[in-house]
N, CA, C and O atoms as a GROMACS GRO file, in nm:
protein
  204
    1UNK      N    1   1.731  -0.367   0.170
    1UNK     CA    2   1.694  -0.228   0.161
    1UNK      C    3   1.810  -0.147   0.104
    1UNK      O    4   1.908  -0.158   0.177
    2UNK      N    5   1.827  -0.081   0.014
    2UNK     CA    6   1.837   0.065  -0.025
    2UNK      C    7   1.810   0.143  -0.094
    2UNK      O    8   1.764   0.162  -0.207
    3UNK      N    9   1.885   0.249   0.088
    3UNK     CA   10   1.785   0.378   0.039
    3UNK      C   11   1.826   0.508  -0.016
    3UNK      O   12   1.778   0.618   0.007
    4UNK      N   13   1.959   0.464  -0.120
    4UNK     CA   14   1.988   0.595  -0.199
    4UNK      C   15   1.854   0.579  -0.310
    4UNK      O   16   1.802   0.685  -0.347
    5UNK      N   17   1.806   0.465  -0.358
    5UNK     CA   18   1.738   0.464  -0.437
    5UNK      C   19   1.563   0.468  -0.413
    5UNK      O   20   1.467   0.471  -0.490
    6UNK      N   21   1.576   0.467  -0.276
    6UNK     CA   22   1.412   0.419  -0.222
    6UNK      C   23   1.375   0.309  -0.283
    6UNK      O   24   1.255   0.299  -0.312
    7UNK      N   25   1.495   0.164  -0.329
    7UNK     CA   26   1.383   0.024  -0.339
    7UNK      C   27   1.303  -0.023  -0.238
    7UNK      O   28   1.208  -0.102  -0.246
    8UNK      N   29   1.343   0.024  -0.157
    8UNK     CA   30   1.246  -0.041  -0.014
    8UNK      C   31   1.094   0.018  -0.012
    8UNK      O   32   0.997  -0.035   0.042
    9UNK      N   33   1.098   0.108  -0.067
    9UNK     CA   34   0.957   0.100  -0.116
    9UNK      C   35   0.885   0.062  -0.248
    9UNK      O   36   0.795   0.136  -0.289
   10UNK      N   37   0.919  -0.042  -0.310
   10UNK     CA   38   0.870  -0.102  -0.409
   10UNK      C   39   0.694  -0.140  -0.392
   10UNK      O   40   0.630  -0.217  -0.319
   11UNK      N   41   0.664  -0.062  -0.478
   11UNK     CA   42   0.480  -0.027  -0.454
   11UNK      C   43   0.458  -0.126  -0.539
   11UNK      O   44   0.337  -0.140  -0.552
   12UNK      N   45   0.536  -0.222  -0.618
   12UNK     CA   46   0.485  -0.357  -0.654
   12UNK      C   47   0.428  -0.494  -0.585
   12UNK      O   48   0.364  -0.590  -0.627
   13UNK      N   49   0.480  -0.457  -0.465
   13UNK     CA   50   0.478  -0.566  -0.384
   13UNK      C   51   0.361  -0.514  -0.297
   13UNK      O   52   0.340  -0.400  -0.253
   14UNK      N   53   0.269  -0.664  -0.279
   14UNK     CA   54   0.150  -0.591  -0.194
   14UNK      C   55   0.154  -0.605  -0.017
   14UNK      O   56   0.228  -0.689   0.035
   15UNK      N   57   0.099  -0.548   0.034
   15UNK     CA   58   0.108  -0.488   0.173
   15UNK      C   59   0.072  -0.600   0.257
   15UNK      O   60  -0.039  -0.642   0.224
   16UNK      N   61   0.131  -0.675   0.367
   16UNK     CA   62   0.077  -0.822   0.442
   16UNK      C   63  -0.049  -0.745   0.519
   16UNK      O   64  -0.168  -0.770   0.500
   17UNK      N   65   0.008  -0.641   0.615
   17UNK     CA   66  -0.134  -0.570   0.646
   17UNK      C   67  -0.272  -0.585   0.622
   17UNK      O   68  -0.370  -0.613   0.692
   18UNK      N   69  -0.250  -0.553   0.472
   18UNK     CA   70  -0.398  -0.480   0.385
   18UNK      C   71  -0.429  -0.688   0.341
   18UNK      O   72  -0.545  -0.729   0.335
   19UNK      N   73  -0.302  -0.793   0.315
   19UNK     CA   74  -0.398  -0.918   0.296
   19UNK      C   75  -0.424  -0.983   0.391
   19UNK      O   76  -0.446  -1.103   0.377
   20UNK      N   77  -0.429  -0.924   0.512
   20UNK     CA   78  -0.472  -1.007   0.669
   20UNK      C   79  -0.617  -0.956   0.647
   20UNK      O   80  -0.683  -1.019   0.730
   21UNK      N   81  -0.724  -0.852   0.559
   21UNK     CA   82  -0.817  -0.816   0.553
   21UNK      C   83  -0.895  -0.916   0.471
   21UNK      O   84  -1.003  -0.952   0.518
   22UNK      N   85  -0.859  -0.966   0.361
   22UNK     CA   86  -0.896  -1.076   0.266
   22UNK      C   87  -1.049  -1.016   0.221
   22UNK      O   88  -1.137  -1.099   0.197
   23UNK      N   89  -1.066  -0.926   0.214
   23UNK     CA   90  -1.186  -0.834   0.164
   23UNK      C   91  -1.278  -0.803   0.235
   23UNK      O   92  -1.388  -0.795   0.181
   24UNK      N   93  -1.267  -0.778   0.371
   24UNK     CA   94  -1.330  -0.792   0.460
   24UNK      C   95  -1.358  -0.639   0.477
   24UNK      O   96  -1.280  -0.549   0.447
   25UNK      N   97  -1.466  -0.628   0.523
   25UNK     CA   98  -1.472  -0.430   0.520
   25UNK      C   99  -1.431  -0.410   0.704
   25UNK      O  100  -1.457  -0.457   0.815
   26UNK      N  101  -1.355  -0.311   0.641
   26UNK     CA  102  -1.288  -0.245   0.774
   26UNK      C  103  -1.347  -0.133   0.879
   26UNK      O  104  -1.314  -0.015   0.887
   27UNK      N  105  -1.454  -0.211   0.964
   27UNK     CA  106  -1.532  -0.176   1.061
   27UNK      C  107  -1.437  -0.119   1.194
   27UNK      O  108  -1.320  -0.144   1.223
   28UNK      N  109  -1.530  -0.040   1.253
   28UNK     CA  110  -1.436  -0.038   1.370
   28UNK      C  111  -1.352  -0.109   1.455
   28UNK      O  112  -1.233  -0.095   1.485
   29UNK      N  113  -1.499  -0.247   1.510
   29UNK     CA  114  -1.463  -0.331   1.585
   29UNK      C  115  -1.350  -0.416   1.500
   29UNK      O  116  -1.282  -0.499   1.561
   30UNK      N  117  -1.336  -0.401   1.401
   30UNK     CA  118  -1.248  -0.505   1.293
   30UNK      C  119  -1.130  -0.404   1.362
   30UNK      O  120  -1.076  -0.441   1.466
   31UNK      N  121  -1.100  -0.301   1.313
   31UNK     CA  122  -0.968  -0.205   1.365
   31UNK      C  123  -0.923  -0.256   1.497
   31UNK      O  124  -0.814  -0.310   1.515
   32UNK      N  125  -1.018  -0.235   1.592
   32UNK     CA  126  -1.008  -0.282   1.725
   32UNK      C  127  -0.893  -0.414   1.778
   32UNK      O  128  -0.791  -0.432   1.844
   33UNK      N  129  -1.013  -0.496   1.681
   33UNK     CA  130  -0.935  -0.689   1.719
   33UNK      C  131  -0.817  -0.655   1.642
   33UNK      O  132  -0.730  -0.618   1.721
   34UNK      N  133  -0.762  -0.652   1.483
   34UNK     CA  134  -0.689  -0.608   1.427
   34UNK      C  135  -0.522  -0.547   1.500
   34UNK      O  136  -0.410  -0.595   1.483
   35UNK      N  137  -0.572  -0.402   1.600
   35UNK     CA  138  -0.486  -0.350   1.668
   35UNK      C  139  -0.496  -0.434   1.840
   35UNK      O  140  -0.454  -0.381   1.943
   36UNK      N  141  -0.534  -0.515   1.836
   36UNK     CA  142  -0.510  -0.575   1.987
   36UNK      C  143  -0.439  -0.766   1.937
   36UNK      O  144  -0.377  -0.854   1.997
   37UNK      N  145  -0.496  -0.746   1.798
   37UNK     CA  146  -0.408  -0.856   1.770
   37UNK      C  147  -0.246  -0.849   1.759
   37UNK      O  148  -0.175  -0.948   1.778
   38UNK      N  149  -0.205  -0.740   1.732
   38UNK     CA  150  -0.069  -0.711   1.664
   38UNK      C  151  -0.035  -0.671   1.776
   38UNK      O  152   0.071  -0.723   1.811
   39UNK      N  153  -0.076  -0.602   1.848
   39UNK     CA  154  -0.006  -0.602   1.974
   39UNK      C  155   0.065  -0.684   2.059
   39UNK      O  156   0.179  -0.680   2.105
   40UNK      N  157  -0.050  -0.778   2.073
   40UNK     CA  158   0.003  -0.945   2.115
   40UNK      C  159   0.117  -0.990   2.067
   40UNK      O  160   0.201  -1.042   2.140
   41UNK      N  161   0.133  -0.976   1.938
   41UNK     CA  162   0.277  -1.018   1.840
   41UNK      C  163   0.327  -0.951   1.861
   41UNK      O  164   0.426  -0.979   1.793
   42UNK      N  165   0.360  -0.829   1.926
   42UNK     CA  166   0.449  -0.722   1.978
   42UNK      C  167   0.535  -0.777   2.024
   42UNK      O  168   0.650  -0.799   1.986
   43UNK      N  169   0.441  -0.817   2.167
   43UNK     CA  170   0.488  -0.824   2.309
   43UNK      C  171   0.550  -0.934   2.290
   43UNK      O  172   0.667  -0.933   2.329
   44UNK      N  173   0.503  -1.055   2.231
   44UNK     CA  174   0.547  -1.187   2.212
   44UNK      C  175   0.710  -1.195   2.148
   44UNK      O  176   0.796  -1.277   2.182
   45UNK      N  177   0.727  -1.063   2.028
   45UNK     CA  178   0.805  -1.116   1.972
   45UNK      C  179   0.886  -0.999   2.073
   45UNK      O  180   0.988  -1.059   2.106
   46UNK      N  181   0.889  -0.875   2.133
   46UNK     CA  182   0.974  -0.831   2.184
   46UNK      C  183   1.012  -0.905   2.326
   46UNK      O  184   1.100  -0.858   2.398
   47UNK      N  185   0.952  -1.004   2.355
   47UNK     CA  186   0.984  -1.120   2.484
   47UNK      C  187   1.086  -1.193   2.475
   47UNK      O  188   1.176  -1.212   2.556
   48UNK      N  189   1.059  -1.262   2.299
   48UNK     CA  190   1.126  -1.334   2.262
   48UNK      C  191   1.304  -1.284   2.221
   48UNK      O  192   1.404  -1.355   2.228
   49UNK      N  193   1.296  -1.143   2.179
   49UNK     CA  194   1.441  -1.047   2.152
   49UNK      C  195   1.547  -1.040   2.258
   49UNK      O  196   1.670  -1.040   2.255
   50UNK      N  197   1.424  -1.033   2.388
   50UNK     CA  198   1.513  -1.000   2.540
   50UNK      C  199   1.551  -1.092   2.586
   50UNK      O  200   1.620  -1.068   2.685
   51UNK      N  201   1.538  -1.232   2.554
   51UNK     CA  202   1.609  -1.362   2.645
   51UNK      C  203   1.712  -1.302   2.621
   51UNK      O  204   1.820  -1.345   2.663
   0.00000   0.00000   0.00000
């Protein structure tokens, strides 16, 4: 990253987010699992920080 120049936002590169969708239309219940999935990887990986 830097950010005198803002490369860290290089809008070339595409979003992991938006390809965990794989064209899938973004329903509620999709939002739902989506945000209870990442959560899980939250907790998991902030578990894993605190040993």
């Amino acid at each position: 990253m830097h950010y005198g120049s803002c490369s860290f936002l290089d809008r070339s590169r595409p979003l992991p987010a938006f390809q965990k969708l794989e064209n899938q239309p973004l329903t509620p219940e999709m939002s739902l699992q989506i945000l209870h999935d990442e959560k899980q990887q939250i907790a998991e990986t902030m578990s894993f920080l605190s040993r």
